[in-house]
C-alpha positions as CSV (number, residue, x, y, z in Angstrom):
1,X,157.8,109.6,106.1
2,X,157.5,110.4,102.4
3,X,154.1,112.7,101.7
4,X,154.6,111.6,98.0
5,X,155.1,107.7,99.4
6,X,151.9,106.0,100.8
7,X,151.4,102.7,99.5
8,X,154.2,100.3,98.7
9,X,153.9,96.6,96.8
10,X,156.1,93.7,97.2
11,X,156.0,91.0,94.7
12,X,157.1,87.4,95.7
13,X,156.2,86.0,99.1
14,X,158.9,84.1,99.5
15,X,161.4,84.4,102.4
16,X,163.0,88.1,101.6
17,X,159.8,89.3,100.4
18,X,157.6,88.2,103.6
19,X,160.4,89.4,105.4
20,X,160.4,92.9,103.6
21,X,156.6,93.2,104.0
22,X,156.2,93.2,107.2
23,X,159.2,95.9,107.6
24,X,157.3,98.2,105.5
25,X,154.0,97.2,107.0
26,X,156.0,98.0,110.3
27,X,156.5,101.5,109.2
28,X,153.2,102.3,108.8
29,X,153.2,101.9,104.5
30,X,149.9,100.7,103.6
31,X,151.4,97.4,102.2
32,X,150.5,95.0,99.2
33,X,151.7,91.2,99.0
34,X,151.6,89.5,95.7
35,X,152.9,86.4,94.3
36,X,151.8,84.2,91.3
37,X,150.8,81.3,94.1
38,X,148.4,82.5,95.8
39,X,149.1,79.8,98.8
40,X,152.5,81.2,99.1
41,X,150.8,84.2,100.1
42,X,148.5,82.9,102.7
43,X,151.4,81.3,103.8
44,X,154.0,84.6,104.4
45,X,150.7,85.8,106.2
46,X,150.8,83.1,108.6
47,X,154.8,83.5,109.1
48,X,154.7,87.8,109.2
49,X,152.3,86.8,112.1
50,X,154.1,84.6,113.7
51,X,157.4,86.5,113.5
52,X,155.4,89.1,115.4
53,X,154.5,86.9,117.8
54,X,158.0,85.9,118.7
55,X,158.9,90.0,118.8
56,X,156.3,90.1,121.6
57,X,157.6,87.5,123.7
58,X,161.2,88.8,123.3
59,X,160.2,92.4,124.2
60,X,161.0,93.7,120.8
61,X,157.2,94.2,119.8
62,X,154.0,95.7,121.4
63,X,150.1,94.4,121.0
64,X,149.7,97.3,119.3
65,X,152.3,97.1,116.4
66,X,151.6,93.9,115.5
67,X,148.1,95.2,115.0
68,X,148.9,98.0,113.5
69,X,151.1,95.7,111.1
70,X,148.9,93.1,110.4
71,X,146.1,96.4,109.2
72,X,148.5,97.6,106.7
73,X,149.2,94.1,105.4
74,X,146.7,92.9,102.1
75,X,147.2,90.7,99.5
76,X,146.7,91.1,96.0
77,X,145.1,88.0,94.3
78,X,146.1,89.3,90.8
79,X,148.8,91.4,89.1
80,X,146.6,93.5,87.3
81,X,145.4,94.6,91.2
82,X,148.7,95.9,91.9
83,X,148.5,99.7,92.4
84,X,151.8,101.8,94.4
85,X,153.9,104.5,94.4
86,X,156.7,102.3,95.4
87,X,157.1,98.5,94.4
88,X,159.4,96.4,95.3
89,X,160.2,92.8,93.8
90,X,161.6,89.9,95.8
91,X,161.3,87.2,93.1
92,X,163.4,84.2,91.9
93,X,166.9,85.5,90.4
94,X,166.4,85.0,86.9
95,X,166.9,87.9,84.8
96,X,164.0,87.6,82.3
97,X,162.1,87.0,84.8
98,X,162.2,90.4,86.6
99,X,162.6,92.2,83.3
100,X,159.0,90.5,82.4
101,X,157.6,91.6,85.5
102,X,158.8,95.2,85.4
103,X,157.7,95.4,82.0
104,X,154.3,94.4,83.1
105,X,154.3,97.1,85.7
106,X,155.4,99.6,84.1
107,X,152.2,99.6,81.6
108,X,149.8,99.8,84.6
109,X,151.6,101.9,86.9
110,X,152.1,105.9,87.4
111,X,155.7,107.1,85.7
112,X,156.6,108.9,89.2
113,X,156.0,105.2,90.5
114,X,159.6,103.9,91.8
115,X,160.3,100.8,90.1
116,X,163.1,98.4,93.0
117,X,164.4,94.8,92.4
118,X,165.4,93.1,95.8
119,X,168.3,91.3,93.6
120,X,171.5,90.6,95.2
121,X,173.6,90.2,91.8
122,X,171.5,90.8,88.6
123,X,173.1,94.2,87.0
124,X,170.1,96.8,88.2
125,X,171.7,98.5,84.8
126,X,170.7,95.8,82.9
127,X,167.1,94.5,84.7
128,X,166.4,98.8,84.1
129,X,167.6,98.6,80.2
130,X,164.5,97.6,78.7
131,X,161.8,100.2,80.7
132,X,160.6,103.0,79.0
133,X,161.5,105.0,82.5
134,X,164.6,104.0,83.4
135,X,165.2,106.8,85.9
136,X,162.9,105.8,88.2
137,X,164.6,102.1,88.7
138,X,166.6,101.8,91.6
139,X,168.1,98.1,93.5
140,X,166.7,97.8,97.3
141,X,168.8,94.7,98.2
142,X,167.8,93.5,102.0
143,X,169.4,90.8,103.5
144,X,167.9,87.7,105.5
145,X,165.8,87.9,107.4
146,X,165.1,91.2,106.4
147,X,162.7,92.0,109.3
148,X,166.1,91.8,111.6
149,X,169.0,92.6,109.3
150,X,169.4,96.3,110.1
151,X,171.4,97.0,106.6
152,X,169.9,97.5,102.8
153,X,172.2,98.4,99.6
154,X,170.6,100.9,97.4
155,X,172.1,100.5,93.9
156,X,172.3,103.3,91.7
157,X,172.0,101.9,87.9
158,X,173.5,103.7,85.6
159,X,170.4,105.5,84.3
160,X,168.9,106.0,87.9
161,X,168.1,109.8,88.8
162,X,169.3,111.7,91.7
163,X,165.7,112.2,92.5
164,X,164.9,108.6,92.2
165,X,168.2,107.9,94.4
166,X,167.4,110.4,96.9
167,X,164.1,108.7,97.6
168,X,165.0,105.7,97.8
169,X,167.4,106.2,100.6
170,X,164.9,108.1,102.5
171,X,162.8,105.3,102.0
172,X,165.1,102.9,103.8
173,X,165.9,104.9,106.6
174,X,161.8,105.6,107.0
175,X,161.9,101.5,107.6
176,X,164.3,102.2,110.1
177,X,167.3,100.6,108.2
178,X,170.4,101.5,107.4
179,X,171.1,102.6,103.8
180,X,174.5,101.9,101.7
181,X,174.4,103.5,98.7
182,X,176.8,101.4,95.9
183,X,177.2,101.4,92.6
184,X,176.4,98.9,89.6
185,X,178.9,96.3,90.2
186,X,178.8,92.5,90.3
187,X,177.7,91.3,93.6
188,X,177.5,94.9,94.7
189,X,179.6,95.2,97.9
190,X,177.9,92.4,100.6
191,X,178.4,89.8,98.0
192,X,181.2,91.1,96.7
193,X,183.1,90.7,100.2
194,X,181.1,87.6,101.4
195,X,181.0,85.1,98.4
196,X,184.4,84.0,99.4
197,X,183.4,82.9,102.7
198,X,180.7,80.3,100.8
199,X,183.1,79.7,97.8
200,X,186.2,78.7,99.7
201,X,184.1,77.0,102.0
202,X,182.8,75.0,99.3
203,X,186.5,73.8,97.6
204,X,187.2,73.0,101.6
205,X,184.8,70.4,101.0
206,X,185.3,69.5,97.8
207,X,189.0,68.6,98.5
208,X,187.9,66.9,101.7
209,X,189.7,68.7,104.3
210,X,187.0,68.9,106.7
211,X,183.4,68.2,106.7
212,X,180.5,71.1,106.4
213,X,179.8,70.5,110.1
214,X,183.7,70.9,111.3
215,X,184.0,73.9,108.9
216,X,181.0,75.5,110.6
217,X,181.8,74.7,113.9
218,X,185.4,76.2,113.4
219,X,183.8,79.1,111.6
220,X,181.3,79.5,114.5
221,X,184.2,79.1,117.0
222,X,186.1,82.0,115.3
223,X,183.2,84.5,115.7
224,X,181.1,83.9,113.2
225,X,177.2,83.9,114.5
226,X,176.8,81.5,111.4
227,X,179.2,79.2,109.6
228,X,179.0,78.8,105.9
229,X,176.7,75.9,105.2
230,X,174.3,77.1,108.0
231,X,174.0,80.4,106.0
232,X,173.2,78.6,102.6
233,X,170.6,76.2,103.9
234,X,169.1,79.3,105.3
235,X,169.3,81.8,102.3
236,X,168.2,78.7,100.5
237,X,170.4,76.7,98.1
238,X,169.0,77.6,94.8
239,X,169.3,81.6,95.6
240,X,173.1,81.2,96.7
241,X,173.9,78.9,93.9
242,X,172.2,81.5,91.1
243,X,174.0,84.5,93.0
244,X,177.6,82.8,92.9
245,X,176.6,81.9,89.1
246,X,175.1,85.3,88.7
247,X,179.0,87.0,90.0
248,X,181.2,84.6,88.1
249,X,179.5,85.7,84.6
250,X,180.1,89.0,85.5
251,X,183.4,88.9,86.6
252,X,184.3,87.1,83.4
253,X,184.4,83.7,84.4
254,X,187.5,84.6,87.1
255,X,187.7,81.0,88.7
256,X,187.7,82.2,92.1
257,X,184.0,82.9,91.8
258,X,183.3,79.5,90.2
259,X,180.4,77.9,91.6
260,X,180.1,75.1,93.4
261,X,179.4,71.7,91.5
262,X,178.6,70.1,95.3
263,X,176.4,72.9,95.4
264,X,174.9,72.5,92.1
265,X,174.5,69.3,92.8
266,X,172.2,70.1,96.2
267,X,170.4,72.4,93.9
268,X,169.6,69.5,91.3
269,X,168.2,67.4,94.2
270,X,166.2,69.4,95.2
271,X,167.6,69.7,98.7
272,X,167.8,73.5,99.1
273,X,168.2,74.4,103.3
274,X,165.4,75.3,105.4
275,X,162.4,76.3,102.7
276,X,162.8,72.1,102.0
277,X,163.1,70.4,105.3
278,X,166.8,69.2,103.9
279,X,170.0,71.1,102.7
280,X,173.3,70.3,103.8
281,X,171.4,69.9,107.4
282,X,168.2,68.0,107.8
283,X,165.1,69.7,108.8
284,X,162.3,67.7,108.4
């Protein structure tokens, strides 16, 4: 482990950043939770627990780690609290968003502090722009759910250090992940390669070929552990939707990255996969 890394923040408790949490919490960081609903917090509490529970009774976890984990876990009940030498921010994909937050945390933390955005399509370039320390900003992209999936791009931004870079992927493998290092590019390589299996996926649909259930079952039938419209109802709606908008800006609008309008359309409802109860599949 990292003598200079000891304490690591996530901000957002959503799904990635509960997820990423307890991975770090895992690896013996002393761990910070914070999001700007305090119930959402509670709540990823309640589900790091439980996904603990479910590693003991498959084997995969002792007594003692989930202790262990659940000791390095605390919350933060404001902003202001938030103290690291490594943060990490799982928030909604909106870029003025994160550059609002970063800004935030810049003032109050230490310059060697690394700065990381969880996004899966926001330029890391352009979230690191506006910080008076660019170097030290580096993307940490972990894919759902992050305390299984084994792989995490790090994505150098243009003005990221060597240093910075360097940590970062020691950082990752501390976890006990497997770090990619990419560069700055739209989609960065995972969605790069895999918005095409929900973007075609999508036109099957809207040109009625086959239904989303047929599609996944042929998908599923073909290898896949997942079809398609499983994935999006559990990455939730409004996430995939904002990535697939997020790519086809920065690819200049090259219509095979157009988004989705029966997708959009899920989004506008309301109905966005699991995190609702309905999606393309009902939960409830």
């Amino acid at each position: 482990m990292s003598q200079r890394i000891k304490q690591v923040a996530v901000i957002g408790a959503g799904t990635m950043g509960l997820g990423i949490a307890q991975v770090v919490a895992m690896a013996g960081y002393r761990t910070g939770l914070y999001d700007a609903r305090p119930q959402a917090v509670e709540q990823a509490l309640q589900r790091i627990t439980a996904n603990l529970d479910k590693g003991i009774v498959r084997g995969k976890v002792s007594e003692e780690q989930k202790k262990s984990t659940l000791q390095n876990l605390h919350k933060y009940t404001d902003l202001e609290e938030v103290e690291a030498d490594l943060v990490i921010e799982a928030v909604v994909e909106d870029l003025q968003v994160k550059q609002e937050l970063f800004a935030g945390l810049e003032e109050r933390l230490s310059p060697q502090a690394l700065l990381c955005t969880n996004t899966s399509s926001i330029s890391v370039t352009r979230l690191a722009a506006g910080l008076q320390y660019p170097g030290r900003f580096v993307g940490l992209h972990f894919f759902n759910p992050a305390h299984i999936m084994k792989l995490v791009e790090v994505v150098a931004a243009a003005t990221t250090t060597d240093q910075t870079l360097e940590e970062a992927v020691a950082f990752v493998k501390n976890l006990g992940k497997t770090a990619i290092v990419a560069n700055d590019s739209p989609g960065f390589i995972v969605n790069r390669v895999a918005r095409h299996f929900y973007v075609e996926s999508l036109r099957v649909l809207e040109e009625k070929v086959a239904d989303f259930a047929d599609i996944d079952r042929l998908m599923e039938a073909s290898g896949f552990k997942m079809g398609p419209f499983k994935l999006m109802d559990l990455i939730g709606m409004d996430t995939n939707f904002a990535v697939t908008a997020t790519m086809y800006e920065g690819f200049h609008y090259d219509s095979k990255f157009r988004p989705s309008r029966i997708q959009e359309q899920k989004v506008l409802a309301g109905h966005l996969g699991r995190k609702t109860g309905k999606g393309f599949y009902d939960y409830e």
